[in-house]
Structures are given as structure tokens and as C-alpha cells.
DOKELO-75910 format. One record per residue (C-alpha): x, y, z; residue in one letter; residue number from 1. Coordinates in Angstrom, 1 decimal, decimal comma. Example, Ala and Ser with C-alpha at 12.3 -4.5 7.8 and 13.67 -1.06 7.14 Angstrom:
residues 2
12,3;-4,5;7,8;A;1 .
13,7;-1,1;7,1;S;2 .
END
This chain:
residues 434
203,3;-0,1;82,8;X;1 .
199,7;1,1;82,2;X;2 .
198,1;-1,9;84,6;X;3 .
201,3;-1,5;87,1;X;4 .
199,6;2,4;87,6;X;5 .
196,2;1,3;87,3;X;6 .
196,7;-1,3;90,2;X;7 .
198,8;1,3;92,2;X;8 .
195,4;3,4;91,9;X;9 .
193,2;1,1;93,1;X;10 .
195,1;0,4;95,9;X;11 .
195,6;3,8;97,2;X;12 .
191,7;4,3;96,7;X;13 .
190,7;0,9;98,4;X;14 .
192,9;1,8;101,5;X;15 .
191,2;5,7;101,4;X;16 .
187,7;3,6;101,6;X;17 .
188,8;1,3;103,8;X;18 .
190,0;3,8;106,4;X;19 .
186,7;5,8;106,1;X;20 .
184,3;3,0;105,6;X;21 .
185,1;1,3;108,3;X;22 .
184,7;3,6;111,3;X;23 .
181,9;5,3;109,6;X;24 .
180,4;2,0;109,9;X;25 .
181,1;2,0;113,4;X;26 .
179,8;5,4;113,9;X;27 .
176,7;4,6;112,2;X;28 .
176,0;1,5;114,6;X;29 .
176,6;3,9;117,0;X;30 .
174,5;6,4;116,0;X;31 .
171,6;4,7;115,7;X;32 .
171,9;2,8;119,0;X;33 .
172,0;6,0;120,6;X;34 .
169,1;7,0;119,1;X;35 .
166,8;4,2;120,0;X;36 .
167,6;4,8;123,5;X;37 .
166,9;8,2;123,3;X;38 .
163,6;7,5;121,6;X;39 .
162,6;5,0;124,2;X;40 .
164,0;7,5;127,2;X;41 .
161,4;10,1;125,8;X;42 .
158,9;7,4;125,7;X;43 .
159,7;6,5;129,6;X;44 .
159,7;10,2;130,4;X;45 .
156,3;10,6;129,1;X;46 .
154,6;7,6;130,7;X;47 .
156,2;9,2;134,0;X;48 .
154,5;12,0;134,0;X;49 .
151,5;10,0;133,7;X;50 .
151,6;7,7;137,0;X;51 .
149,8;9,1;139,7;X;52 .
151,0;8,5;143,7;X;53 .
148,3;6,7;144,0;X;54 .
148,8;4,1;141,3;X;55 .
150,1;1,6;143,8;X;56 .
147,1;1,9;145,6;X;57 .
145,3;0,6;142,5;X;58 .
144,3;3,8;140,4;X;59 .
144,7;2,7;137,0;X;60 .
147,5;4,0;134,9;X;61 .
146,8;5,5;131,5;X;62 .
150,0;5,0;129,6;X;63 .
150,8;6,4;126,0;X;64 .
150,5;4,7;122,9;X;65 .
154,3;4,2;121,8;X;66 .
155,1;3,8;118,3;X;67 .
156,7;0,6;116,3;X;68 .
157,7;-2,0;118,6;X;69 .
158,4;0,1;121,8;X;70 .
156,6;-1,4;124,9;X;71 .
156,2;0,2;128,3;X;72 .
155,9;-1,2;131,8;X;73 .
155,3;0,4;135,3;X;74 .
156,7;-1,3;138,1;X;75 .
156,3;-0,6;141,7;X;76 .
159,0;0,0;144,5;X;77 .
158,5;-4,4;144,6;X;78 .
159,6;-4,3;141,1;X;79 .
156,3;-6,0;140,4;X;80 .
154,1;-5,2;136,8;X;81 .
151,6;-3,1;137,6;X;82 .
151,0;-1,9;134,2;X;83 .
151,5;-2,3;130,3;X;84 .
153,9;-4,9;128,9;X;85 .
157,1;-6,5;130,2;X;86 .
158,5;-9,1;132,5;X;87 .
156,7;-9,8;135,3;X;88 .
159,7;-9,5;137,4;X;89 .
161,3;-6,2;137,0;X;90 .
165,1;-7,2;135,0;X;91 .
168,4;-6,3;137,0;X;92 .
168,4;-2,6;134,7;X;93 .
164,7;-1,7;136,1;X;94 .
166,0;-2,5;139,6;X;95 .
169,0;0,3;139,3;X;96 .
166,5;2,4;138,3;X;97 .
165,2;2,5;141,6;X;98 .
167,7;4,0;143,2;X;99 .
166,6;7,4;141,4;X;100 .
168,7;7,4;138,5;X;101 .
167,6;6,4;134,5;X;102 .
169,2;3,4;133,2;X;103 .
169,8;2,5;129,9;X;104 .
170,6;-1,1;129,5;X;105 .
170,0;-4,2;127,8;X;106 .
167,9;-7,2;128,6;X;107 .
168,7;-10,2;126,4;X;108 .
167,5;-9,4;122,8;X;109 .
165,7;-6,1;123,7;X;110 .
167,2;-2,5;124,3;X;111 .
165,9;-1,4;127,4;X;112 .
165,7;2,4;129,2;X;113 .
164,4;2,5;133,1;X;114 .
163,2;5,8;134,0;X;115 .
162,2;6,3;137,9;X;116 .
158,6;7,9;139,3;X;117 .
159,4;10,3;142,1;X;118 .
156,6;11,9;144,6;X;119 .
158,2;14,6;146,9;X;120 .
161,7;13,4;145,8;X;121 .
160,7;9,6;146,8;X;122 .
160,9;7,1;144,0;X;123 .
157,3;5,7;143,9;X;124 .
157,9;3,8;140,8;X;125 .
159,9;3,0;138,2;X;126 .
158,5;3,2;134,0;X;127 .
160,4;0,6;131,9;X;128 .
160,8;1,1;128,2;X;129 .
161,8;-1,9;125,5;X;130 .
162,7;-2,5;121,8;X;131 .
163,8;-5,4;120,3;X;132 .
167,1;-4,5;118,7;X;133 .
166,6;-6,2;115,5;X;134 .
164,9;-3,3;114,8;X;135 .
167,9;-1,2;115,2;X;136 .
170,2;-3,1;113,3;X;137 .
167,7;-3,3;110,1;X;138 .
167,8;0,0;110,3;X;139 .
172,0;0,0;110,8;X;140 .
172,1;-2,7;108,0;X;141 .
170,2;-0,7;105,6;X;142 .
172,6;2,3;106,2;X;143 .
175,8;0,1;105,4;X;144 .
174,3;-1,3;102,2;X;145 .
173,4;2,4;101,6;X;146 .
177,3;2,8;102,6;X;147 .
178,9;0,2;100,4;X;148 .
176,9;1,4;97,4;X;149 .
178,5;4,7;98,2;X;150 .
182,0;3,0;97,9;X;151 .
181,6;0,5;95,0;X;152 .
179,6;3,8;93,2;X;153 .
183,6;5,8;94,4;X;154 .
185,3;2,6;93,7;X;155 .
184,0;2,9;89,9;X;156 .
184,6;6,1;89,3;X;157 .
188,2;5,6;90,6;X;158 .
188,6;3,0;88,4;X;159 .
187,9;4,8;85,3;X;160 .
189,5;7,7;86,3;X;161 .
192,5;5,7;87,1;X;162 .
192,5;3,8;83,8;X;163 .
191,9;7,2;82,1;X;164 .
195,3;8,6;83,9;X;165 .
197,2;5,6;83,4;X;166 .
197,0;6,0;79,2;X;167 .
197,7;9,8;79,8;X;168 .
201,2;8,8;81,7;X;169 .
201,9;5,8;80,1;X;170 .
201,2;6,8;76,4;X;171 .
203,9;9,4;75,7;X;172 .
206,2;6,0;77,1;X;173 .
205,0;3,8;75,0;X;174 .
205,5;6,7;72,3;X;175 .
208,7;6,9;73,3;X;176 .
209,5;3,5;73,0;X;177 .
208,2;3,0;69,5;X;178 .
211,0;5,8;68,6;X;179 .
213,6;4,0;70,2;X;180 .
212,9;0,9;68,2;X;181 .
212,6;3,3;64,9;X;182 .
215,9;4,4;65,7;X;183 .
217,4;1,1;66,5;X;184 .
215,9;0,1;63,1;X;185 .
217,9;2,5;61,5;X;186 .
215,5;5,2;61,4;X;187 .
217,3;8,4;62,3;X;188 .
214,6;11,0;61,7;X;189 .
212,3;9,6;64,4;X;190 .
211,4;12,1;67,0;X;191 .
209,8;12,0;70,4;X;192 .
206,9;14,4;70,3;X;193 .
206,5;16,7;74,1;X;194 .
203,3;15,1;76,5;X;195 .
203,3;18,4;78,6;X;196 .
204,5;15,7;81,3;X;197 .
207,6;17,5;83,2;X;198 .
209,6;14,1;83,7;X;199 .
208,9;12,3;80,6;X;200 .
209,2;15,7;78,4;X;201 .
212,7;15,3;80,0;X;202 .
213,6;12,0;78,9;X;203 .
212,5;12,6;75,1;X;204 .
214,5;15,9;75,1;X;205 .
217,2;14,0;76,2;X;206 .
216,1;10,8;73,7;X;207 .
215,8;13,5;70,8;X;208 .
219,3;14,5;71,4;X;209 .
221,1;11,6;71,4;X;210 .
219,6;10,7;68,3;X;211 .
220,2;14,6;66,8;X;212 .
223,6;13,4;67,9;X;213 .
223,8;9,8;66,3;X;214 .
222,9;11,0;63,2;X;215 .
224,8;13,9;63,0;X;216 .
227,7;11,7;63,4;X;217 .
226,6;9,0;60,9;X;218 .
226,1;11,5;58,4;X;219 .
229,8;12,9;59,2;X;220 .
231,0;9,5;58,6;X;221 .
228,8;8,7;55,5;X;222 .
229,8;12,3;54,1;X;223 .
233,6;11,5;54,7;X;224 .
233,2;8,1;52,7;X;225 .
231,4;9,3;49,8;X;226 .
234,1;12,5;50,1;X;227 .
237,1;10,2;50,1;X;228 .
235,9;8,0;47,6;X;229 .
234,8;11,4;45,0;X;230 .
238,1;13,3;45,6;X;231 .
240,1;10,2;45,2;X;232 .
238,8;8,4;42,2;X;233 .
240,0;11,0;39,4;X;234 .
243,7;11,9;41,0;X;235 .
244,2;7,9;40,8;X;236 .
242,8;7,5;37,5;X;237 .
245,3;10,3;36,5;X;238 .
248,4;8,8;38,0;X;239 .
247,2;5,6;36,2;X;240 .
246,8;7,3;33,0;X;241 .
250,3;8,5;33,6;X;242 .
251,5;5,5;34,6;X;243 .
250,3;3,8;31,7;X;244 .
251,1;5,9;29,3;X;245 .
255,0;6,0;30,6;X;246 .
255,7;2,4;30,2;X;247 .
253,7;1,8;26,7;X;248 .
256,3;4,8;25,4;X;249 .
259,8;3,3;26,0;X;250 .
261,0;6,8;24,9;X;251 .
259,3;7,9;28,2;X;252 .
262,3;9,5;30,9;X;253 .
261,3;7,3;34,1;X;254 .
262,9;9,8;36,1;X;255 .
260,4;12,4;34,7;X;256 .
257,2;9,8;35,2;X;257 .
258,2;8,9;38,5;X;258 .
258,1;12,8;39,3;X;259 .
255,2;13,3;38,1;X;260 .
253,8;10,0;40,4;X;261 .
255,8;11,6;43,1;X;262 .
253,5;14,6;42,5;X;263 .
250,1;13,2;41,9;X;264 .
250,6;11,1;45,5;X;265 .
251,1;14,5;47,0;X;266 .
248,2;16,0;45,3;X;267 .
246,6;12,7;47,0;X;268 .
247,8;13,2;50,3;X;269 .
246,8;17,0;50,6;X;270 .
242,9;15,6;49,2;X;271 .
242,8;13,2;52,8;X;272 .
244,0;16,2;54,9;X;273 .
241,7;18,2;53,4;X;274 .
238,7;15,5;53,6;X;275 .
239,9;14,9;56,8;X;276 .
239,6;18,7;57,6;X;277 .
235,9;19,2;56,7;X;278 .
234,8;16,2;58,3;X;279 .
236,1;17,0;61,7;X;280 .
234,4;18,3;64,4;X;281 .
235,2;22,1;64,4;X;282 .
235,8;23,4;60,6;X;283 .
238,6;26,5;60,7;X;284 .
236,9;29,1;59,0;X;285 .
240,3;31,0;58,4;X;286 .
243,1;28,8;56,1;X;287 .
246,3;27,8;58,4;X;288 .
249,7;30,0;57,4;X;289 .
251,3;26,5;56,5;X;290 .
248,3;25,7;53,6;X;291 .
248,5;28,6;52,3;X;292 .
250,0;29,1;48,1;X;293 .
250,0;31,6;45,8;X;294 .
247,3;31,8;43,5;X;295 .
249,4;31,0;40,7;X;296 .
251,1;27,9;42,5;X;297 .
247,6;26,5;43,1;X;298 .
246,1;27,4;39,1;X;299 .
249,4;25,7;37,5;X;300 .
249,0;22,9;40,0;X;301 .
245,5;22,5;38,5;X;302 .
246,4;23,1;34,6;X;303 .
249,0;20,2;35,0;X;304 .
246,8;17,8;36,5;X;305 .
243,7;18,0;34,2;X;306 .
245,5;19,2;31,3;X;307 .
246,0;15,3;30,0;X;308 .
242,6;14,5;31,3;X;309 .
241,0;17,0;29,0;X;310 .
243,2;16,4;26,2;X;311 .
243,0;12,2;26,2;X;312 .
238,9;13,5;26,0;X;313 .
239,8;15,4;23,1;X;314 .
239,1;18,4;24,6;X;315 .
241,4;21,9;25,6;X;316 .
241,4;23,9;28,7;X;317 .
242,7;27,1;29,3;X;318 .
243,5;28,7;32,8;X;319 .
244,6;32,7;32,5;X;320 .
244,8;35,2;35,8;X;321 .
244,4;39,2;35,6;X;322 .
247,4;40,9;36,5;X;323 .
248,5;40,8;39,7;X;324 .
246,4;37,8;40,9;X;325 .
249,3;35,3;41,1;X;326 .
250,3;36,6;43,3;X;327 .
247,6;36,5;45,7;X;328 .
247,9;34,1;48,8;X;329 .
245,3;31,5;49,1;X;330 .
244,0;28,7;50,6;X;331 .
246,1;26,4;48,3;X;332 .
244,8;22,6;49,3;X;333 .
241,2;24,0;49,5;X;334 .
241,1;25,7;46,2;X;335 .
242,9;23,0;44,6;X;336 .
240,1;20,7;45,5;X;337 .
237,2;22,7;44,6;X;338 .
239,2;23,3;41,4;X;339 .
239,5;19,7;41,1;X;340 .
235,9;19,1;41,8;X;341 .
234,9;22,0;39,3;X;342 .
237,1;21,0;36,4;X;343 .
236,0;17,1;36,8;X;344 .
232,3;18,5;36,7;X;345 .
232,7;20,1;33,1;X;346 .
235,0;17,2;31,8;X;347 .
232,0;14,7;32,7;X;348 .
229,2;16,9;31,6;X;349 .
230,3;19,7;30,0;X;350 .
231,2;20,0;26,3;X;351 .
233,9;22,0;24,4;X;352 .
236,6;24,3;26,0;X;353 .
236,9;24,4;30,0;X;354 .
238,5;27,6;30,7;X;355 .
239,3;28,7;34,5;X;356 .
239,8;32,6;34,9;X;357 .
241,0;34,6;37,9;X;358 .
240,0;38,0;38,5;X;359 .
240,0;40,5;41,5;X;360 .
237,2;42,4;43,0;X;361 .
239,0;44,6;45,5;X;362 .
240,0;42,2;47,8;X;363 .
238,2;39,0;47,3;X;364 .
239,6;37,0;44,9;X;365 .
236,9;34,8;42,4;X;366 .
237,5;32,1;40,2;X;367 .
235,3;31,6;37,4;X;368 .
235,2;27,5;35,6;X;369 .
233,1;28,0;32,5;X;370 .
232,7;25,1;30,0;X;371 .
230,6;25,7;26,8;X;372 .
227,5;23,2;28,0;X;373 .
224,0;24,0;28,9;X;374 .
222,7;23,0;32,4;X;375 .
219,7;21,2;32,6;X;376 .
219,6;20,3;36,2;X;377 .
217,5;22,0;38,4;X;378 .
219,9;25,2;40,6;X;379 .
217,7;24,6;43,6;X;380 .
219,2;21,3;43,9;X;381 .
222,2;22,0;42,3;X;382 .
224,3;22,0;45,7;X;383 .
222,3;19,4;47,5;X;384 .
223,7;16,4;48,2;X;385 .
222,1;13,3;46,1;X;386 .
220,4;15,2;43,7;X;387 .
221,6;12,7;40,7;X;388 .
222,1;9,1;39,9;X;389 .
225,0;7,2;39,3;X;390 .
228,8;7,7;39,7;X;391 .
229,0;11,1;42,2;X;392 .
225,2;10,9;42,8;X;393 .
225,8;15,1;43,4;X;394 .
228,4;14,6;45,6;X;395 .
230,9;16,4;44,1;X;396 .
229,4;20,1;43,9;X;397 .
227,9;20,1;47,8;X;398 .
231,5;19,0;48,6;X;399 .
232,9;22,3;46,9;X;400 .
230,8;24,3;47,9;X;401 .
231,2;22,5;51,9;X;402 .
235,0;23,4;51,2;X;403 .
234,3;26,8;49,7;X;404 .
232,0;27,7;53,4;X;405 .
235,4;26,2;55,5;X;406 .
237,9;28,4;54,0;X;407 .
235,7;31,4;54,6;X;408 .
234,6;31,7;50,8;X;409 .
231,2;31,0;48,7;X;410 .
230,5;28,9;45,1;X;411 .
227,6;30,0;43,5;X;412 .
226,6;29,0;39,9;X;413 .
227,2;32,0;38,0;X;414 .
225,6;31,3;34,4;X;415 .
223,5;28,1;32,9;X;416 .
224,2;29,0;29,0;X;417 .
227,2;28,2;29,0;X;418 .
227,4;26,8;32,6;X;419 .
229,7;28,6;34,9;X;420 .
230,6;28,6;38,5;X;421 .
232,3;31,3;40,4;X;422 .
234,4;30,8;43,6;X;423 .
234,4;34,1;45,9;X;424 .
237,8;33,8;48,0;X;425 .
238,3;35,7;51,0;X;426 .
241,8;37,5;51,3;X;427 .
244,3;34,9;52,8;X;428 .
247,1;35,3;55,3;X;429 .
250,7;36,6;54,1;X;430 .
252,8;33,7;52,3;X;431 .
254,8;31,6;54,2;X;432 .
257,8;29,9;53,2;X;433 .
258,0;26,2;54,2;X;434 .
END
């Protein structure tokens, strides 16, 4: 690209010489041409003022000293020398001369001007003078040297002013392309930076899009994986548990376990719709009539699923609601998952009791999860996604709080000693029946 404009440069600035040089040239031979012959007419005109009538009679003629290499001749109506130097026989442009007009001619290698002598308007004479053009064109040959200095001096200064504008264009390109093989080596934070170049600033705006795009999508999709796979790994080891635990107990009612199953794959199918939910394109900010539960639907929902959980980690939670909060509608999948998410957060690192509490605060509805552990992590961080090692790597509280942001609500950590979390609910739509 940067020799493709450099040679485009040079071109357009050979041509612009070109198409001045060479009828300047022309001008110049022209030039000085006519000024030789003017010279030498001025010399013709002053020897003719110096011939006498009677110089044909034989009175000497006085002619002027000429400079360089001009020579002068005065001829008689016979065309004969009669004085100073030139042919003996007057040349064909002498002979016109004598006719009364001046002639300016050449005769073979000299430039020659023919000026007549006139007595009472009667051409008495004729004064011829000569250079040898070699003269003229040293001095026309030293002008075009002078010339193409001139031009090779422009030519230079074209080129480095061409090789100087062909990094300035081509460099926020070849920027550009080293982001566009970042990004094709997976590097999704690469950025085109602006050149102050109208067109190309165009084509990285439109670059830095695509890529804003790209990765906003692969983050979607990576966010939906490591979603799926955190929401879904305790709800199956629960139905295994139960599972398990219903065929090592022949006493077990298999109508009763396979209930419970029945329950724990819907619990599993309302976790995809809502994973699903968050990860598509336009999040409802308001809960749909058809998800919405009563408040004490969703906490029993929750007791019953983590109760065993707790208790096979020899552990008790507790879940109690203020009057009148049951029967509060809610976002019922949402809050069941950032329950979920909650209670599975103090079962892994919390100690002692878990205990979830609902209250009211005029119309928003908060849910406080409280274990009796001490957080050491950082709260900065605490939401961010990745901010620890191992199973989760802090996937598990950015989702909640992702959910919490969807339905309208907010999860902030409430307390470090013990830990607690509050959820802030927004008041939800009138209960449907389904």
C-alpha cells in the first residue's frame, strides 16, 4: 500500500514536470534566439548610422566595435564587401535587405540580421550583422541544465514529501490490520485507535463495532454456559441424592420419590427458562403475569429443596416470613434461583445455621440469607464475575445479582460478621391463576 501511493505520487509529479519543463524549454530556446537577434539588430542599427553617402565612393567607414563574437559587414547596392567582416558575396538574407526592409535570417551555422542604409529614402547600402549560434545554444544549454536541476531539486522534495504522506495514510491501515489479526487471534479487546483521517476513521468505527459486537455476543454465550452449568449442578445432585437415597431405603413410597423427581425436573426446567431469559437479547425488566408466585409458594419451594442438602451437611436451615408477606406476589422462577444461588453460597462456605427471612419495607419486599460465617473475600469483587478459583470461579453471586437487575430488584451484601445478603424486590403484578 505505502509504495502503491508513493508511486502514484511520483507519477502525478513527473507528469506536472513534464508538462512544464518541456515547453519552458521551448520558450527558453526561444527566448534567447530572439534576443541574439535583437542584439545583433541594435548592432546593424548602430553601424548604419555610421555609413556615409559617400562610402561607395571610397570614404572609409568607421564601424563600432561589437562585442563577443558579433561581426559586421557593409555591403553596397552590388552586394559587394566594402567594409568589416563577412562573405564576400552578400548571402540571399543581405540581398532582401535591399529592398528596404531588415531581415533577420540565418546563413548556415551563423544567425544573421540585414539592416538597409537609406540616403533621401534610397537604399545606398545594406550593414550585415552575424553570430555563430553555438553561442546561443551554450547559453540555451546552460539554462536547461539550470532547468533540470530545478526539477530533479522538485522531484526530490516530492519524493520525500510523498514518502512522508504515504506512512501518514497508510499507517493507521496497517494499524488497522494488526487489530484485525488480534481479533482473529482471539483477542477481543483490540481496538482501532482514530488517525483524524475521515475515510479510514470510518472504517475502524465501523471495525471497533463489529468487534464491540463479537464480543458482546461471545460473552453472552460464555455467560449462558458457565450459567447453565452453575444453576444446574446442585438441582441434579439433589435429585440424585434423592434418588439414591429412595432405592437404598426399600421402605421408601416410590410414588412419593418419583414426586419429588417429578418436582426437582420442574424446578430444572424453570432454571433453563430462566438462564435462557437473562441471556437473551432484551432482559424484561418487569416479571411476566404467568411467572409470577406468592412469596410463600416460592420460600417453601426453596426450604424443600435445600432442606436435605443442609441436613446430609449436618447443618439446619430455617426460612420464617413477617406477617403478611406470603402473601406477596413475586417473581417466583427468579427469586427461586437467586435463592438457590444464595443458599448454595452459605452451604459451600458458610458455617452453622442458614436462615432465610422475609420482611416488608412498605412496598418492596427484601429477603435476607444469613449464615453464621465470616467473609473474607474482598466486597469490591464480591459480584464480579471470576473473582475465585475453582468450582463456580464467582459465578454464582454475579449471576444473582444479573437476575436480581432483570426482575427489577437489587442484591447487595448486607453484613460480613456473620455474612448476609439482602434481596430488595420490587412489588410484583397481581397473582394469576394458571
Amino acid at each position: 500500500m505505502r509504495q502503491r501511493v508513493l508511486r502514484v505520487a511520483l507519477v502525478a509529479v513527473l507528469v506536472a514536470l513534464v508538462v512544464l519543463a518541456v515547453p519552458l524549454a521551448a520558450a527558453m530556446r526561444a527566448y534567447f534566439f530572439a534576443d541574439e537577434r535583437d542584439e545583433l539588430q541594435r548592432d546593424a542599427l548602430t553601424a548604419a548610422v555610421r555609413v556615409g553617402p559617400d562610402f561607395t565612393s571610397g570614404d572609409p567607414v568607421e564601424l563600432p566595435t561589437a562585442g563577443g563574437d558579433v561581426r559586421l559587414g557593409v555591403y553596397d547596392t552590388r552586394m559587394r564587401l566594402l567594409a568589416g567582416d563577412g562573405p564576400a558575396g552578400a548571402d540571399p538574407d543581405t540581398r532582401r535587405a535591399s529592398t528596404g526592409t531588415v531581415v533577420r535570417g540565418r546563413a548556415g551555422g551563423d544567425l544573421v540580421v540585414a539592416v538597409p542604409v537609406s540616403e533621401n529614402e534610397r537604399v545606398i547600402g545594406v550593414v550585415r550583422a552575424s553570430s555563430p549560434a553555438w553561442g546561443v545554444w551554450r547559453h540555451i544549454l546552460l539554462a536547461w541544465l539550470a532547468l533540470l536541476g530545478a526539477a530533479l531539486g522538485a522531484l526530490a522534495v516530492a519524493v520525500l514529501v510523498a514518502r512522508r504522506q504515504a506512512r501518514v495514510l497508510t499507517a493507521p491501515l496497517e494499524a488497522l490490520s494488526r487489530q484485525s489479526r488480534a481479533v482473529t487471534e482471539g483477542d477481543l479487546t483490540a481496538r482501532a485507535a482514530p488517525s483524524f483521517i475521515v475515510e479510514i476513521d470510518q472504517v475502524a468505527r465501523a471495525h471497533n463495532a463489529m468487534v464491540e459486537r463479537l464480543a458482546h455476543l461471545l460473552k453472552r454465550e460464555r455467560d449462558f454456559t458457565a450459567n447453565t452449568s452453575h444453576q444446574l449442578r446442585t438441582p441434579l445432585a439433589g435429585l440424585q441424592l434423592g434418588l439414591e437415597a429412595a432405592l437404598a431405603d426399600p421402605r421408601t413410597d416410590p410414588r412419593t420419590a418419583l414426586e419429588e423427581a417429578l418436582e426437582s425436573t420442574h424446578h430444572l426446567h424453570h432454571t433453563i427458562d430462566e438462564v435462557l431469559r437473562l441471556a437473551g437479547p432484551e432482559r424484561a425488566s418487569v416479571p411476566d403475569a404467568a411467572t409470577t408466585q406468592l412469596l410463600g409458594e416460592v420460600l417453601d419451594s426453596a426450604e424443600q429443596r435445600w432442606h436435605g442438602l443442609f441436613a446430609d451437611a449436618g447443618r439446619r436451615l430455617t426460612v420464617t416470613a413477617e406477617p403478611g408477606t406470603r402473601e406477596t406476589p413475586v417473581p417466583g422462577r427468579t427469586v427461586g434461583q437467586i435463592l438457590d444461588v444464595l443458599l448454595d453460597n452459605a452451604r459451600v462456605h458458610g458455617r452453622g445455621t442458614a436462615a432465610v427471612t422475609a420482611r416488608s419495607l412498605g412496598e418492596t419486599i427484601t429477603l435476607d440469607v444469613r449464615d453464621e460465617g465470616i467473609l473474607r473475600a474482598d466486597p469490591a469483587v464480591l459480584f464480579d464475575r471470576g473473582h475465585t478459583t475453582g468450582p463456580g470461579a464467582g459465578i454464582g453471586l454475579a449471576l444473582a445479582g444479573e437476575l436480581a437487575e432483570a426482575a427489577g430488584g437489587r442484591l447487595v451484601l448486607a453484613g460480613t460478621d456473620p455474612t448476609t445478603f439482602t434481596l430488595l424486590l420490587p412489588p410484583g403484578p397481581p397473582e394469576t391463576n394458571n
